[in-house]
Structures are given as C-alpha cells and as structure tokens.
C-alpha positions as CSV (number, residue, x, y, z in Angstrom):
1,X,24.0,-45.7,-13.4
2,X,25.9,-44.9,-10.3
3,X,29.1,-43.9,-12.1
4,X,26.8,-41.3,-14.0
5,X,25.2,-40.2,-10.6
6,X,28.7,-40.0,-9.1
7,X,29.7,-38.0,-12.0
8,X,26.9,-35.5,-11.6
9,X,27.8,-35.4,-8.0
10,X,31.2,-34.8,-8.3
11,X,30.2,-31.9,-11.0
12,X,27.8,-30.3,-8.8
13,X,30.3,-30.4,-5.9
14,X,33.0,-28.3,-8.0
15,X,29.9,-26.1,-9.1
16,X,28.9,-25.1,-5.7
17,X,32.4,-24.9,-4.5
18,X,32.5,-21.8,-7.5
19,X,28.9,-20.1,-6.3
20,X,29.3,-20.5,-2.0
21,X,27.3,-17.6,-2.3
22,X,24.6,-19.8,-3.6
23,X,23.8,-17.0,-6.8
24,X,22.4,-19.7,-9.0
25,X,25.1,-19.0,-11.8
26,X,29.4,-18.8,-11.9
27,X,31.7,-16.6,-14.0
28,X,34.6,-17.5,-15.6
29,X,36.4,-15.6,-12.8
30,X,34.4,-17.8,-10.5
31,X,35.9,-20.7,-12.1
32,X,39.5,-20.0,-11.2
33,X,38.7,-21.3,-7.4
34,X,39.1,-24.7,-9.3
35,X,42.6,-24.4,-10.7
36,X,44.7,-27.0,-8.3
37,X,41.6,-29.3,-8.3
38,X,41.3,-30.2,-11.3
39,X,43.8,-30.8,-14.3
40,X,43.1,-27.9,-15.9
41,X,45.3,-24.0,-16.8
42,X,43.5,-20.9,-16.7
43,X,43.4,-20.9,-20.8
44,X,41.8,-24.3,-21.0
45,X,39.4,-22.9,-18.1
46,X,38.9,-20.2,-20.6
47,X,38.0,-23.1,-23.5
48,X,35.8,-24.9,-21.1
49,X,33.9,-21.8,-20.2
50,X,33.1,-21.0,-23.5
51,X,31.5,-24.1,-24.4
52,X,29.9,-24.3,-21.6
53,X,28.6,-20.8,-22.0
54,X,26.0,-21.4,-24.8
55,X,24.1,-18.7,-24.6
56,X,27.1,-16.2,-24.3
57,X,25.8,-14.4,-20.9
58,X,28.5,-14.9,-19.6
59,X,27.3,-17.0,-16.9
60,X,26.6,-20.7,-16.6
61,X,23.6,-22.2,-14.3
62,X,24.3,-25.3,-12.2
63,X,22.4,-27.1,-15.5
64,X,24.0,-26.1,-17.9
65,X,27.3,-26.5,-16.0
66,X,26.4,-30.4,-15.2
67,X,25.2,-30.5,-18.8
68,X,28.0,-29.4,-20.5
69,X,30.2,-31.4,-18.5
70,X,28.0,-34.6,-19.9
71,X,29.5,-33.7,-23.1
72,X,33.0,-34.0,-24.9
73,X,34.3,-31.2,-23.1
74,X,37.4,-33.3,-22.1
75,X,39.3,-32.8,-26.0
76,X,40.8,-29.5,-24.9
C-alpha cells in the first residue's frame, strides 16, 4: 500500500511539474517539460499521450493522468 501511494505521488509530482500554472489539465506540448526525467523520447511521449488521452480532448486531468499511469502504459 505505500509503494502504490508513492506511486501516485511520484505521478502527481511529474503532473504538476507539467500544469505550474495549476490549469487543472496538460497538453502533450506540456508533457515535453518531462523529457530528461523520465526514460522516455518525444515519440513515446506522443504514445503515452494518446492513451492517456481517452476522450481525445486533447487534454488529460490530474485523474486521468494518475489513472492512466495505473495501467500498462509501460509496453511502449
């Protein structure tokens, strides 16, 4: 239980480091502030976006950013 709350943590830390503005949603563009943190290119940042981006706004909420990262995201 306090890996997964870590986890979440750790998720909502990169999320907020993407919205300083505190907008309640990120971009893909928004996204590139976490190239260099995280073992990730700008095409799988691309990927990870999209499935993260269920509903196809183009925007992801700080839910359905945590959420998504709860899932298999990690095959890219």
């Amino acid at each position: 239980m306090d890996s997964e709350v870590s986890l979440v943590g750790g998720v909502r830390a990169l999320y907020e480091q993407c919205d300083p503005e505190g907008r309640g949603f990120i971009t893909r563009e928004d996204l590139n502030c976490l190239q260099g943190q995280i073992p990730l290119d700008s095409a799988q940042l691309d990927e990870v976006f999209a499935i993260l981006d269920k509903d196809q706004q183009g925007r992801l909420t700080l839910d359905a950013f945590t959420t998504g990262f709860g899932e298999p995201v990690y095959t890219l």
